[in-house]
C-alpha positions as CSV (number, residue, x, y, z in Angstrom):
1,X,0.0,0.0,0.0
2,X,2.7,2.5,0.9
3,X,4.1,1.6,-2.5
4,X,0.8,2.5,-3.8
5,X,1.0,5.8,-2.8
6,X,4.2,6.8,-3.0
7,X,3.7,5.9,-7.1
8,X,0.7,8.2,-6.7
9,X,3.0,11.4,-4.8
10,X,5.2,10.9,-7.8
11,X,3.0,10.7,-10.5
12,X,1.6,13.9,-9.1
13,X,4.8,15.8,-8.9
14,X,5.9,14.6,-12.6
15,X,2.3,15.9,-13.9
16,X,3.3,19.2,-12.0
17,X,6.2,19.3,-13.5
18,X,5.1,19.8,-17.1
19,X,3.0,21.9,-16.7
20,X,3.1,26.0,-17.1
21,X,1.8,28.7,-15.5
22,X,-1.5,30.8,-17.9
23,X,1.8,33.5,-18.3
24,X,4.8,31.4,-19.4
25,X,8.1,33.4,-18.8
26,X,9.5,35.3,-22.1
27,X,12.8,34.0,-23.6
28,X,15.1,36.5,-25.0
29,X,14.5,36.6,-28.9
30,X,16.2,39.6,-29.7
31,X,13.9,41.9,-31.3
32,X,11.6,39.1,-32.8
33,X,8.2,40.3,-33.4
34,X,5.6,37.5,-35.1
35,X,4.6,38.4,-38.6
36,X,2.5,35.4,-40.7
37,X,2.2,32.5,-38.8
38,X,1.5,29.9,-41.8
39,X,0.9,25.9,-41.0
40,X,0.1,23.7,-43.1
41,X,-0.2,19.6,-43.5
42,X,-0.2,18.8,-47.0
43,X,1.1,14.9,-46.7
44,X,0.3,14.3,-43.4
45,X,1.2,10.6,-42.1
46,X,-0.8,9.1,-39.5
47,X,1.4,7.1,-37.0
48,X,0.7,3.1,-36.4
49,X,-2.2,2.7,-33.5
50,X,-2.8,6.1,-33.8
51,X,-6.4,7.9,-33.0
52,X,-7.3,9.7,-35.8
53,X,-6.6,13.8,-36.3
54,X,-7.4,16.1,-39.6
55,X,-5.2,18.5,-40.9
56,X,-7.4,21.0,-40.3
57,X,-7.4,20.1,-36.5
58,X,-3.8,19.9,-36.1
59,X,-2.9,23.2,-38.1
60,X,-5.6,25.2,-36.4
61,X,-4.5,24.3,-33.1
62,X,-0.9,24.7,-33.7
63,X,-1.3,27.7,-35.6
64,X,-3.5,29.0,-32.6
65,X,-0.7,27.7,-29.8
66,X,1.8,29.8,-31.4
67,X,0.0,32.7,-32.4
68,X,-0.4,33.0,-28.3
69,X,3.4,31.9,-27.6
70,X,4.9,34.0,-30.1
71,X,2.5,37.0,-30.5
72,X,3.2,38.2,-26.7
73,X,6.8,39.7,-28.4
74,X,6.8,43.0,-29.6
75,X,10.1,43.4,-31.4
76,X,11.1,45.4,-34.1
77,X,12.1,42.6,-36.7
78,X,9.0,41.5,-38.1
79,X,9.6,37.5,-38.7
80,X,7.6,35.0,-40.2
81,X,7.1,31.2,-39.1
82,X,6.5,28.2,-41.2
83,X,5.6,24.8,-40.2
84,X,4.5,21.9,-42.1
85,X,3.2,18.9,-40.0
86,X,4.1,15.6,-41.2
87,X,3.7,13.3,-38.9
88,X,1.4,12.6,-35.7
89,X,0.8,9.9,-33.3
90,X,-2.3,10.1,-31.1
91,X,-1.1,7.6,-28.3
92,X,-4.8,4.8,-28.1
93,X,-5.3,3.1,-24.4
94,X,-2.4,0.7,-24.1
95,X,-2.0,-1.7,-21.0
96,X,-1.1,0.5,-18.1
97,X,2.5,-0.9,-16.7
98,X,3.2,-2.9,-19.4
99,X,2.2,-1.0,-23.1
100,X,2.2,3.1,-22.5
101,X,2.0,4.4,-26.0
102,X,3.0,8.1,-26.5
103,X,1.6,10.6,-28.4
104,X,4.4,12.4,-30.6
105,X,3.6,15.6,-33.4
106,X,6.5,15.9,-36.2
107,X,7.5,18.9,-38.2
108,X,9.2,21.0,-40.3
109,X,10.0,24.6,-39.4
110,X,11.3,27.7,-41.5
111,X,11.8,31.3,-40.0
112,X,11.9,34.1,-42.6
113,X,13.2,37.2,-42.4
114,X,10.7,40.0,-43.4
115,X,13.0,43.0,-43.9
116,X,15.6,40.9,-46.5
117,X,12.8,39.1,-48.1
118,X,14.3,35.6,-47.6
119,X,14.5,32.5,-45.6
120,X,17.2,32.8,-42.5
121,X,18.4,29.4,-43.1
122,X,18.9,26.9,-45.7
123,X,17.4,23.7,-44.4
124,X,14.3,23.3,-42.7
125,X,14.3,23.1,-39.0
126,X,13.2,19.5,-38.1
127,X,11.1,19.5,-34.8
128,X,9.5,16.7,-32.6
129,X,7.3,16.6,-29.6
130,X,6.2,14.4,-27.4
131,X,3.5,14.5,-24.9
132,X,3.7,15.5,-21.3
133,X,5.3,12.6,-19.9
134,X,4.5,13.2,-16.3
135,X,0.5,13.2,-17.1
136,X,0.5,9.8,-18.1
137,X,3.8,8.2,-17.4
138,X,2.4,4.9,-16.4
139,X,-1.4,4.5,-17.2
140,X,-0.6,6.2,-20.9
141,X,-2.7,9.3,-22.6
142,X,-5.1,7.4,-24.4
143,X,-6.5,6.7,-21.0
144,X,-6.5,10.2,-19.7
145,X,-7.1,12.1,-22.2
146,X,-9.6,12.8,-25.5
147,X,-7.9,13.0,-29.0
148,X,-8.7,16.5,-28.5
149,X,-6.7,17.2,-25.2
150,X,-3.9,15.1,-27.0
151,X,-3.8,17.6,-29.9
152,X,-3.9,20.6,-27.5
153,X,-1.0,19.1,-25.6
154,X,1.1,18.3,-28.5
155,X,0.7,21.7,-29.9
156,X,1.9,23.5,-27.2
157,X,4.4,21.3,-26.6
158,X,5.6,22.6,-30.4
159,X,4.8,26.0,-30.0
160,X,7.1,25.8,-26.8
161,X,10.0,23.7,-28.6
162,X,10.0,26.8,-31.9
163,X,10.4,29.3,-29.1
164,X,13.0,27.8,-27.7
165,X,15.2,27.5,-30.7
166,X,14.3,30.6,-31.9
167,X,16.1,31.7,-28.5
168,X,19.0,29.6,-28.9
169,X,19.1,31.9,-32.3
170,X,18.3,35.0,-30.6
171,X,21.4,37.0,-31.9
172,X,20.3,36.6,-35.3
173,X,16.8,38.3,-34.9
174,X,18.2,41.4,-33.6
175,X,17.7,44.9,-35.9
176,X,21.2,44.9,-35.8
177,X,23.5,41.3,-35.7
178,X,27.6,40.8,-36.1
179,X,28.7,39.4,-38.8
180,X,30.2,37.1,-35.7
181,X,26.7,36.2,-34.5
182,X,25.5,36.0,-38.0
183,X,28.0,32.9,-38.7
184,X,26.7,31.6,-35.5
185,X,22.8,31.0,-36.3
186,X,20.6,28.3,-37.6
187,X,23.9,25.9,-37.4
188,X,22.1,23.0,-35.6
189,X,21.3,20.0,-37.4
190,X,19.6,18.3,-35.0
191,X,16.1,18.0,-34.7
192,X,14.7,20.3,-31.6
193,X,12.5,18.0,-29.3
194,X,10.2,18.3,-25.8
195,X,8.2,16.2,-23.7
């Protein structure tokens, strides 16, 4: 029994975890400020056991996650996002200890810069979320949650990984970068991920 609840204390504190507050703390993104915000899912792949999602769902709700995220900066470099979904899992109920599927949201990401007229880097940004582990670490999402929950997680979880490499590129979206910090951006070639 004390095992019990001691699995139930921690399974609490994870859930806690991955949450946010309703006014997530700014990052530093130079002097970003949010022009179009464009998503779209042209060939979008269902994953294998997945619940089913449109394309309309998944772009309106990310589009809507990071018009909130991103909108709250009010830089002077106006700066486009685009994302193309390609992929999505929308974990089913699995078997809770044994079979937790995971919910997961993949995508492609390009930033453009308004005042040269051109992407800021070459390759698209390749981006992949998971869910909130802590909500569901052992019994699994498809339990807890309705496909629509799952999409509103997933979302935000994407919204939140964008802003974060947008930070990690901050330099680059200021009115004014160094040729220094210029050679410095966009270099990773590694997809960005959160759970």
């Amino acid at each position: 029994m004390k095992r019990l609840i001691a699995l139930g204390a921690l399974i609490v504190a994870l859930a806690g975890c991955a949450k946010e507050g309703a006014n997530p703390e700014k990052l530093d993104l130079g002097d970003f400020a949010l022009g179009h915000n464009i998503v779209v899912a042209p060939d979008l792949k269902k994953g294998p056991t997945s619940r089913d999602a449109t394309p309309e769902e998944l772009t309106a709700s990310l589009k809507a996650q990071l018009d909130k995220r991103l909108g709250r900066y009010e830089g002077d470099r106006l700066v486009h996002i685009g994302v193309n979904i390609g992929a999505y899992v929308l974990a089913r109920g699995g078997v809770p200890l044994v079979y937790t599927p995971k919910s997961v949201l993949a995508m492609n990401v390009t930033v453009w810069d308004d005042r040269a007229g051109t992407k800021f880097h070459e390759e698209p940004k390749q981006v992949i979320v998971l869910e909130n582990l802590g909500e569901s670490l052992i019994i699994g999402s498809g339990h807890t949650q309705t496909r629509e929950e799952q999409i509103e997680g997933l979302t935000l979880n994407a919204a939140r990984a964008i802003e974060k490499w947008l930070a990690e590129n901050a330099a680059c979206l200021r009115e004014e970068p160094t040729e220094k910090e210029l050679k410095n951006c966009w270099k990773d070639k590694k997809p960005a991920q959160s759970s």
